[in-house]
C-alpha positions in Angstrom: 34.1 261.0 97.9 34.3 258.6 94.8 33.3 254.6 94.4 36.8 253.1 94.9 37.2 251.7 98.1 33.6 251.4 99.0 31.0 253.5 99.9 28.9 252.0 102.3 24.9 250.8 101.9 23.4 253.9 100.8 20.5 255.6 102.4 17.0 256.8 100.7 16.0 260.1 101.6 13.5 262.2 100.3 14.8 264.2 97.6 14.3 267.7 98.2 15.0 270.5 95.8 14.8 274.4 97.2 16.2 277.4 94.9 19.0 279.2 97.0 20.4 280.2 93.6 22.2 283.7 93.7 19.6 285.9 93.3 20.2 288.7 90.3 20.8 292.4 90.7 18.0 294.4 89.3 19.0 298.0 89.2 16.1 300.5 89.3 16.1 304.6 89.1 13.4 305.9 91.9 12.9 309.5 93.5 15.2 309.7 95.6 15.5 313.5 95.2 12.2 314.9 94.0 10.5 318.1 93.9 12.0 321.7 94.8 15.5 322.5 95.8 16.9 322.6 99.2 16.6 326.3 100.5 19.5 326.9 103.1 18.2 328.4 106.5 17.7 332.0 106.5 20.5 334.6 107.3 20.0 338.0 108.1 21.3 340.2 105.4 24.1 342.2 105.6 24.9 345.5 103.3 27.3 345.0 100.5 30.9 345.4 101.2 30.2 344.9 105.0 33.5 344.6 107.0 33.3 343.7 110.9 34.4 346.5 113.2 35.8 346.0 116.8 32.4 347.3 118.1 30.6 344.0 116.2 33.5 341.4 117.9 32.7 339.5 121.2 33.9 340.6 124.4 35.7 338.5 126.3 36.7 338.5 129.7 40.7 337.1 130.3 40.0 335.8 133.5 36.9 333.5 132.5 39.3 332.0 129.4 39.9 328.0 130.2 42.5 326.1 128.3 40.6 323.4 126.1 41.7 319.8 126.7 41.2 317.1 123.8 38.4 314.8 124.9 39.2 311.2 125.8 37.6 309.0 122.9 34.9 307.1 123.9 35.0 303.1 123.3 33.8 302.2 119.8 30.6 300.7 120.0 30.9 298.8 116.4 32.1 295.6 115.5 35.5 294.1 116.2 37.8 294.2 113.9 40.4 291.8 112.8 39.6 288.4 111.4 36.5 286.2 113.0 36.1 282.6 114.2 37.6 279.6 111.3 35.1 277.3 110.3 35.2 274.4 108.1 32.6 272.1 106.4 32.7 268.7 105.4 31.6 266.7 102.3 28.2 268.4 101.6 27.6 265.5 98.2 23.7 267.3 97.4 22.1 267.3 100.9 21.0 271.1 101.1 18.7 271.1 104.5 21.6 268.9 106.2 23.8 271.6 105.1 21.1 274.5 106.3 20.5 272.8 109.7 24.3 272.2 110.2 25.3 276.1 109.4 22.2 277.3 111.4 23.1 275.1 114.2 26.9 276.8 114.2 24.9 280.4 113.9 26.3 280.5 110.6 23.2 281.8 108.9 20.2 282.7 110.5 16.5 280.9 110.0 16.2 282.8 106.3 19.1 281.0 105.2 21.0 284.6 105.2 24.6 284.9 106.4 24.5 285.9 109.9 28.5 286.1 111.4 29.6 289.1 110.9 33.6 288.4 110.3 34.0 284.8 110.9 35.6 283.1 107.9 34.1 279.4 106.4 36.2 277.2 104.2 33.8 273.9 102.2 36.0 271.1 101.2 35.0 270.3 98.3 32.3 267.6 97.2 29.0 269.6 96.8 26.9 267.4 94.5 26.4 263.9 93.5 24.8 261.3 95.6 22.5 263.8 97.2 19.2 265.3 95.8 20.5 268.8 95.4 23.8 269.4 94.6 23.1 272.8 92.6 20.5 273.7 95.1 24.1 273.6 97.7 26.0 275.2 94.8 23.8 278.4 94.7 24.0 278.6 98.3 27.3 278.5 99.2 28.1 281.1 96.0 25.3 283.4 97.4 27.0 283.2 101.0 30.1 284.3 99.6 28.5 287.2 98.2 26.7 288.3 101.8 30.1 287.5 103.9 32.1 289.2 102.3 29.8 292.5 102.3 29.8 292.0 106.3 33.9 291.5 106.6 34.0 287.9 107.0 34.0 285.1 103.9 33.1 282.3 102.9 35.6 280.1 100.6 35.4 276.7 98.9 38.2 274.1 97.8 38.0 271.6 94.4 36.9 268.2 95.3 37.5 265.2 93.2 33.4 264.9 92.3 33.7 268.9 91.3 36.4 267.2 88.6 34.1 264.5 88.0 30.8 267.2 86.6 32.9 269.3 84.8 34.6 266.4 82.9 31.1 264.4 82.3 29.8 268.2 81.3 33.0 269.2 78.9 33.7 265.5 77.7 30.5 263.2 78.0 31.3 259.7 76.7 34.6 261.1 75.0 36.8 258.4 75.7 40.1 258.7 78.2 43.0 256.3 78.9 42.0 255.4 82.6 45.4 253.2 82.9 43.2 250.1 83.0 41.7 250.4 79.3 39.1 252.9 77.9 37.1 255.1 80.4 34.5 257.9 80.1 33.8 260.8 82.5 29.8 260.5 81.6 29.9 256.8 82.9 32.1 257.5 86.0 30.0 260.5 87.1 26.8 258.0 87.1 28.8 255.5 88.6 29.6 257.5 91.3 26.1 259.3 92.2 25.5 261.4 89.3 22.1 263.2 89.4 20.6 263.9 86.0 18.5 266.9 88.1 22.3 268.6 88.8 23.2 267.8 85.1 19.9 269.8 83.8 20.3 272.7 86.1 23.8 273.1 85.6 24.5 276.7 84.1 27.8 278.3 83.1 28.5 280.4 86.1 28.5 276.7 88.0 30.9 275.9 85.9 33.0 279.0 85.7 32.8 278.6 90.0 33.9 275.4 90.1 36.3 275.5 87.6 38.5 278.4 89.8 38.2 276.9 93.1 41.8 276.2 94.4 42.7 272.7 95.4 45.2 274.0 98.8 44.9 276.6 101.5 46.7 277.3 104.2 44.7 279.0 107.2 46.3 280.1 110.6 48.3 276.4 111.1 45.6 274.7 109.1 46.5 272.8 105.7 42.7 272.6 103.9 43.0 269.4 101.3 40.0 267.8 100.1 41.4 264.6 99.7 43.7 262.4 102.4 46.1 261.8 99.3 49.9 262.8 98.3 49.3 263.0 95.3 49.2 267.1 95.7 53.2 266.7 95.5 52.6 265.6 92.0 51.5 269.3 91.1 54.0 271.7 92.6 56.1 272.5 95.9 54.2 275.3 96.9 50.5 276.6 97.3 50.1 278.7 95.1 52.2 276.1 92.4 49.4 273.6 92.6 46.7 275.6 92.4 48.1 277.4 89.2 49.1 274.1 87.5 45.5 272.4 88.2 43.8 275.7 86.8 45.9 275.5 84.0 45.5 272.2 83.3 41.6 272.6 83.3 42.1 275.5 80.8 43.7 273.3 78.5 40.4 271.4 78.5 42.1 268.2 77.4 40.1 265.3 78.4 43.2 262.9 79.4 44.8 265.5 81.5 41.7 266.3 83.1 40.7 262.6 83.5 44.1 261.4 85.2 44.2 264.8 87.5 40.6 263.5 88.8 42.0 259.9 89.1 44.5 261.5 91.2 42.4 263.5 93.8 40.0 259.8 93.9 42.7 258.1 95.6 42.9 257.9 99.8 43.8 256.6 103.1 47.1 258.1 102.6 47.3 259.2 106.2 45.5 256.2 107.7 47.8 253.4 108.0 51.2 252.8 108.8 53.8 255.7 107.5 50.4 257.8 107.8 51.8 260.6 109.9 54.8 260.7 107.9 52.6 261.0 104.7 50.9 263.8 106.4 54.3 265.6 107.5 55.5 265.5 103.4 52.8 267.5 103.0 53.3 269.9 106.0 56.7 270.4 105.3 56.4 271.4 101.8 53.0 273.3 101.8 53.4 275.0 105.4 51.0 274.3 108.7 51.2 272.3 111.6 48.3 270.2 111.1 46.4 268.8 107.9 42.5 269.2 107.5 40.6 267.1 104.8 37.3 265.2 103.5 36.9 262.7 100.9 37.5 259.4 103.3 34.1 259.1 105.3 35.1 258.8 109.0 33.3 255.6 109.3 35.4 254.2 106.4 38.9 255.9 108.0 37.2 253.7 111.7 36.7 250.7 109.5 33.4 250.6 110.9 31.6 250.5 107.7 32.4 247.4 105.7 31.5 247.0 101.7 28.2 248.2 100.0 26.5 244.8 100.3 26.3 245.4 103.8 22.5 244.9 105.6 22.6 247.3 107.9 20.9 250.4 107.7 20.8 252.3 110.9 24.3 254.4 109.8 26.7 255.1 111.3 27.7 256.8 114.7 29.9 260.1 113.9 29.8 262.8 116.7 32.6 265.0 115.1 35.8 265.1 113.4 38.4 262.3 113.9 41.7 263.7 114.6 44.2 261.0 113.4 47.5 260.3 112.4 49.7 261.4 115.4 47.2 263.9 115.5 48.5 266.0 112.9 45.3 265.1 110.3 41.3 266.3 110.8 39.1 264.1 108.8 36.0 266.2 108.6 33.6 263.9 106.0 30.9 262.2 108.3 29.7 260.0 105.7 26.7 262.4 105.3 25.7 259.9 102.4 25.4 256.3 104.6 23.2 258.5 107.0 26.2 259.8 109.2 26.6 263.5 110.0 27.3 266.5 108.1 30.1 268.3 109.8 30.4 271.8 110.4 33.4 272.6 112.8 35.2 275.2 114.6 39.2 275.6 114.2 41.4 275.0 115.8 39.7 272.3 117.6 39.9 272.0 121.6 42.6 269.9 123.0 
């Protein structure tokens, strides 16, 4: 989510910083087979050029002969195959132990922090840093959960959110200026603007940015469009999946800082689905991408309720999210719970229960 249309009185919260970075690979030789060679059982020995005579054959008796029958197989006892549960997560925006508690709570990963569900299959959103104390600490984790579900058949997947566009451009570009279509912009000021964290910016490494970078922007899942942002502005970038997703990693490559600038100004804009024409909004999208229903972040819930009014605001208790809100003729999931105004961090099971 990105300062635009408001973001609510913001919430102080104890910054935490813990190190789920990807832990490395070190490769070490040990004695595994040690010490003398394997001597095969004993056999009696037999003279050179020995040849069997009928004498040396087993008698058998015809009558006691029984015709062999192929065994029934016996249930396998190991995991089922075929693909697990669909799980999605909301705008995460830095907050690591919400994150932790919200995927243990789902027996997502168990009380190590370890991935723990076998085959099921999570998708993030997009928006893992800014506003929040850790948004590298969430990076490392959801990279290093990739890594363990895929080695137990499952996965773990992420989409490109509009703040992922905002620290690569303040990290590539800095104070280069960009025409923002309202004068002169930078990418350094609009990433502090909208809940930049100088501790991100100083542990950010390459292989964040090589990560975030290749994240696609649109998947389609078993009926399920994933978008991070409640936008039509997806149209802009090609008619099919895979179209988008090529022309915004190309367009990235390019590493031209106007491009880049006006393809973040792009995925920063919302409410598409929320008032009238919503539904139709949200069907452009179906019919050209595929699915049956849309599933997105960005837009708090609270904001998409209009129960959260401008940033002045006084109070400070947060707001009341218990889940997703399903909108829009009910063909769109909005799945951020305003995590950052002290709402809820989602973590939800697809498709949802009628």
């Amino acid at each position: 989510m990105t300062q635009g249309a408001g973001q609510g009185p913001e919430v102080e919260r104890t910054a935490t910083l813990r190190d789920f970075r990807v832990p490395a690979y070190v490769h070490e030789t040990g004695p595994y087979a040690q010490g003398a060679d394997v001597v095969p059982p004993h056999e009696e020995a037999l003279p050179e050029g020995y040849v069997p005579a009928e004498r040396d054959l087993p008698v058998v008796d015809p009558s006691t002969v029984q015709e062999l029958v192929d065994p029934v197989p016996a249930p396998a006892d190991g995991p089922a195959t075929g693909p697990g549960p669909l799980y999605v997560v909301g705008d995460v925006h830095g907050y690591l132990d919400e994150l932790v508690a919200a995927l243990q709570e789902q027996n997502l990963i168990d009380a190590s922090g370890q991935w723990c569900a076998g085959t099921a299959r999570l998708w993030f959103l997009g928006d893992f840093t800014d506003r929040g104390p850790d948004g590298i600490g969430v990076i490392d984790l959801v990279m290093r959960l990739s890594a363990e579900a895929a080695a137990a058949g499952g996965y773990c997947k992420a989409l490109m959110g509009n703040h992922e566009l905002l620290l690569l451009g303040a990290k590539r570009f800095g104070d280069t200026p960009v025409n923002s279509g309202a004068g002169t912009a930078t990418f350094q000021a609009a990433w502090l603007l909208n809940g930049g964290q100088k501790t991100d910016m100083d542990r950010l490494q390459d292989h964040h940015l090589q990560w975030m970078a290749r994240l696609d922007a649109v998947e389609e899942v078993e009926g399920h469009l994933l978008v991070h942002s409640d936008t039509t502005a997806y149209l802009d970038y090609g008619r099919s999946i895979e179209e988008v997703n090529d022309t915004i990693h190309e367009t990235l490559t390019r590493n031209d800082a106007d491009e880049v600038w006006d393809l973040f100004r792009k995925f920063t804009k919302r409410f598409s689905f929320r008032d009238e024409g919503g539904a139709e909004a949200v069907r452009s999208l179906l019919d050209t991408y595929g699915g049956t229903r849309i599933v997105h972040g960005h837009s708090p819930i609270p904001y998409l309720l209009g129960e959260v009014g401008s940033e002045d605001g006084d109070d400070d208790s947060g707001p009341s999210v218990e889940g997703p809100h399903v909108y829009a003729d009910g063909l769109a999931i909005a799945m951020d719970g305003g995590v950052t105004m002290a709402g809820k961090l989602l973590v939800q099971q697809l498709p949802l229960a009628d």
